[in-house]
N, C-alpha and C positions, 0 to 999 in steps of 0.2 A: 528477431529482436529478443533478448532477453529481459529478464523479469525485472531489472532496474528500470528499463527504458519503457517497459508497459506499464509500470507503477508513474513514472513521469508523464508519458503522453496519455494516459486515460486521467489521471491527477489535472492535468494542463485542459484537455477537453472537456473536463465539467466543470472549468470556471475555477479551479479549487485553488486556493494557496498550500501551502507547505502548513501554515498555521491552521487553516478551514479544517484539514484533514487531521491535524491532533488535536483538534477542539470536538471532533466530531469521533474521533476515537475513545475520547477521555467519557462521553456520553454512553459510550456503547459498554463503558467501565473497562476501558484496556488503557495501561497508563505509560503510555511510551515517552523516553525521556527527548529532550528538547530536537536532538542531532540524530537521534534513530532514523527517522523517516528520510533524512538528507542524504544517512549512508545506505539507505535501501535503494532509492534512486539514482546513487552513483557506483551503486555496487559494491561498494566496499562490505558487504555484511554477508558474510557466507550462508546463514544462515539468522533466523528468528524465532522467538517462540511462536506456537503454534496461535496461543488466544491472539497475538499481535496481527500475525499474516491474517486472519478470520476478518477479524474486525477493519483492516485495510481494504480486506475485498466486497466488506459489506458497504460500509465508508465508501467505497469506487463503482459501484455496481457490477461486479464481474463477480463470476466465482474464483473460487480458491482453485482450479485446477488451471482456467486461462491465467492467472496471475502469474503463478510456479509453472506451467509449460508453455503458456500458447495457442494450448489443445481446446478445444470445448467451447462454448457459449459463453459471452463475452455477458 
């Protein structure tokens, strides 16, 4: 699985919406614009800044290494 589809199904398993998770980004003070998160889970975003992915993986409970590999503790 890659990193769109672990952003979706870990997003999808704790209940979240698309909206829960930038309401909850916006708190961590990372201020991703409306459609960011939508192209991170479809893939379309080759890349992000770094404070955005942090605050995702805090947001999703996973670290930042299972997010971008796969690898490590979820």
């Amino acid at each position: 699985m890659d990193m769109a589809g672990r952003v979706k199904a870990q997003r999808e398993r704790l209940g979240l919406t698309r909206q829960d998770v930038l309401e909850r980004l916006k708190r961590l003070g990372v201020k991703p614009n409306p459609g960011w998160l939508r192209q991170v889970e479809t893939g379309g975003l080759s890349g992000a800044p770094s404070r955005k992915l942090l605050g995702l993986a805090q947001t999703l409970g996973v670290t930042l290494e299972w997010l971008l590999t796969g690898k490590g503790r979820r």
